[in-house]
N, C-alpha and C positions, 0 to 999 in steps of 0.2 A: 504494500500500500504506500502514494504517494501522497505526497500535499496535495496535490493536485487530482488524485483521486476519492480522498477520506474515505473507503468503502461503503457509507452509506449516503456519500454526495456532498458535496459545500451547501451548506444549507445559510452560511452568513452568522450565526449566532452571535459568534465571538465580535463581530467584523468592529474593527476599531478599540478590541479589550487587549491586555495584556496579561499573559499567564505561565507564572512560573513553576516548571515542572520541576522535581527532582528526581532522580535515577532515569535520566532522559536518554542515557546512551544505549540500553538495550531494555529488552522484555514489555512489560506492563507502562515503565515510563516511557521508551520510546512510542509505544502503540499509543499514548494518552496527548505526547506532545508532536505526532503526524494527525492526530483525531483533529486535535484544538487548532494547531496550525490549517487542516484542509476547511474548517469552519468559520475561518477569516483573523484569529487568531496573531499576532505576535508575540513567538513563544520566545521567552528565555529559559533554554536550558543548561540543565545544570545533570553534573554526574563526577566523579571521578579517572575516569576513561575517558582521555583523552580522543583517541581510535575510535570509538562507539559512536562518543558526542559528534563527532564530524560526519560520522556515516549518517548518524540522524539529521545534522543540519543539511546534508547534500540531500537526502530525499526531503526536508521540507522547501527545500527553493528548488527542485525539481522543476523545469519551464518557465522559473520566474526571470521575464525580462520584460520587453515593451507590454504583455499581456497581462502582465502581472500574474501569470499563470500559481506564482508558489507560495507559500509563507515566507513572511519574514520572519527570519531566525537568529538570536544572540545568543552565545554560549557561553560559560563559565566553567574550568574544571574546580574544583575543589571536594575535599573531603567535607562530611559534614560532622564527622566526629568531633568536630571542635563547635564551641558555642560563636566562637571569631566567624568562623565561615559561616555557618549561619547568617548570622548579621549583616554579613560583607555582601554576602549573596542578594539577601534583600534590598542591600541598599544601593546595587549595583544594578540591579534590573529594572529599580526605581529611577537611578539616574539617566540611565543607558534610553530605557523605555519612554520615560516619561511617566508611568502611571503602575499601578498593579490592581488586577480586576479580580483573577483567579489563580489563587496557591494550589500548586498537586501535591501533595507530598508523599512521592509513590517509591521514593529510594530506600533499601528495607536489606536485612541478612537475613539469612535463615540456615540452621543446620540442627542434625540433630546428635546427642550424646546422652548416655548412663549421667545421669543430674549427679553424681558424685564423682564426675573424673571432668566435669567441667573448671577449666581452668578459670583464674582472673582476667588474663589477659580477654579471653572469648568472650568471657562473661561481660565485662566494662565494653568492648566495642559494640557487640551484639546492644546495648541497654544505648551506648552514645547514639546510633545510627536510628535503630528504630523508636527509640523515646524518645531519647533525650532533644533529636534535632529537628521533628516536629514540633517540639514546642517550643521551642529557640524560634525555628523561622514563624513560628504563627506569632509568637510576643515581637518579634520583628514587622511583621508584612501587616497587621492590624490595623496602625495608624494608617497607613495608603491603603487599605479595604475597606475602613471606615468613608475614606473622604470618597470615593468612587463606587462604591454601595457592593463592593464584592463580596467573594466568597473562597471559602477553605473547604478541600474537598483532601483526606485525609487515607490513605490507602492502611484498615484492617488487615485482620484476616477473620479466616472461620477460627484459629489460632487463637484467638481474641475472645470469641464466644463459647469456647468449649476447653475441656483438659485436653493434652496429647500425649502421651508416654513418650520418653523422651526428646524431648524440646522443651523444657521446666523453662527455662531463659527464655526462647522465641515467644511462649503463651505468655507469659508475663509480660514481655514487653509490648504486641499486640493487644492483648486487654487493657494495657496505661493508654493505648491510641485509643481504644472506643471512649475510655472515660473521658479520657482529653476532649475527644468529639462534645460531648454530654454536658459537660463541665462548660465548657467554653458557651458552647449554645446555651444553656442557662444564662450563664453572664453577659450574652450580648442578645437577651430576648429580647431587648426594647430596641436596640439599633440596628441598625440598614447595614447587617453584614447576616450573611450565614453562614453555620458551621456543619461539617456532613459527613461521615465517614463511606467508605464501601469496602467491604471484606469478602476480596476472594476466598476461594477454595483453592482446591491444589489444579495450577493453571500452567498450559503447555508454552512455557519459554525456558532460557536456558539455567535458571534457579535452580528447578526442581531435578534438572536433566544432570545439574552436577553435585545433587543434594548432601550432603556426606552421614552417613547412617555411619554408627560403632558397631564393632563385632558383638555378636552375643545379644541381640536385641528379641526379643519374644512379637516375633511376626503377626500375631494374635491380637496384640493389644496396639498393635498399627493400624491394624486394619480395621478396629472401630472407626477409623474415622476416613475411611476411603470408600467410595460408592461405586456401582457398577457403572454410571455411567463415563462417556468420554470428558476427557480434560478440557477445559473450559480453555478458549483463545487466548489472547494479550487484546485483539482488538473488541471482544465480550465487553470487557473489564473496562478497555477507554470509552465506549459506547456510553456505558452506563456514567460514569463518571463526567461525561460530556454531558450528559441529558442533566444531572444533577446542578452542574456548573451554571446548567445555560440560565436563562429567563422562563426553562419550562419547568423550570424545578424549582421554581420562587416561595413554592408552600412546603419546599422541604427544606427541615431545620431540626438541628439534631439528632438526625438517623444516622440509623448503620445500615447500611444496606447490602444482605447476600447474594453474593454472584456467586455458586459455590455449589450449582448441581444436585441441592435438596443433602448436603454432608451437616449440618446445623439442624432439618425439620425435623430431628427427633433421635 
């Protein structure tokens, strides 16, 4: 999928907003910032991968010239583990941009271990990336989604919703994102911002393809939470995420919402 294609057409949404993705160089964040980009869109993205982020900014200005066929696209590498990047990122897309309409915050680890051979090091990064630097950039990106009446759209999991046998730290840190979602939207019920989460399920990009399981794990107690159906796309996931961002999602505020193949209905 191109800018210039969106798979389910330029429909204009964005056209004139500005929306900063994170984990924009592959999977779920690149599908979410080609989604926002082919919907009119000025995406800044953001990733650590150098490599990725550029393959995603060539397919968002795919055609673009006299026709204005693509997205316009700015990139930032940085880590998010630090609360500095954070900030800087915000405050760079704000400068660069001009404005910020729509935060993704789709940049995430995942792995799984025996909860007692989990090291620190694993442990504080997995907690900096997926907690801790959504709410660094939403206390960042705030003041500019206040003044432009935007919105936070916050990448779950079903992780978030449910226990996992081994992933203690992954569930953990997804369930501080739904609260985060919840929390926030309470405190911003009265103002012209919205807050929103969406929690995949176990979805076909290259996360799960390079997942890393420990030896000696009880296949049984995995498979509570795996369904017969097929693995759910990367562009699933931006779809819904775009629908939420837009102006057709204006009465949604404070959900979590599953994309996840019915692995959460019971």
């Amino acid at each position: 999928m191109t800018a210039a294609s969106g798979g389910a057409g330029s429909t204009g949404r964005f056209a004139g907003r500005v929306a900063l993705v994170t984990g924009a160089a592959s999977g779920i964040g690149r599908a979410v910032a080609l989604r926002l980009g082919s919907e009119g869109a000025t995406v800044f993205a953001h990733d650590r991968d150098a490599a990725g982020l550029e393959a995603t900014a060539a397919a968002l200005t795919a055609g673009r010239g006299d026709d204005d066929g693509g997205a316009r696209v700015v990139t930032r590498v940085g880590d998010l583990a630090t609360r500095d990047e954070c900030v800087a990122a915000v405050a760079d897309c704000a400068e660069r941009c001009g404005r910020l309409d729509v935060l993704a915050c789709v940049a995430g680890i995942a792995r799984a271990d025996h909860v007692t051979e989990v090291d620190e090091a694993t442990y504080r990064r997995m907690c900096a990336v997926n907690q801790d630097a959504p709410f660094f950039l939403a206390q960042a990106a705030i003041p500019h989604l206040l003044a432009t009446g935007g919105n936070i759209v916050f990448l779950a999991s079903n992780a978030g919703l449910m226990g996992g046998a081994y992933t203690v730290a992954y569930c953990m840190t997804k369930g501080a994102v739904v609260q985060l979602t919840r929390a926030l939207a309470m405190e911003f019920l009265k103002a012209d911002l919205r807050v929103n989460a969406v929690a995949p399920g176990a979805t076909d990009t290259a996360l799960p393809a390079a997942f890393h399981v420990p030896a000696g794990v009880d296949g049984e107690l995995m498979a509570r939470y795996m369904v017969p159906r097929p693995l759910a796309d990367a562009d699933d996931v931006a779809a819904l995420v775009a629908f939420v961002a837009s102006d057709e999602g204006r009465s949604i505020h404070g959900a979590v919402l599953s994309v996840d193949n019915g692995v959460t209905a019971g």
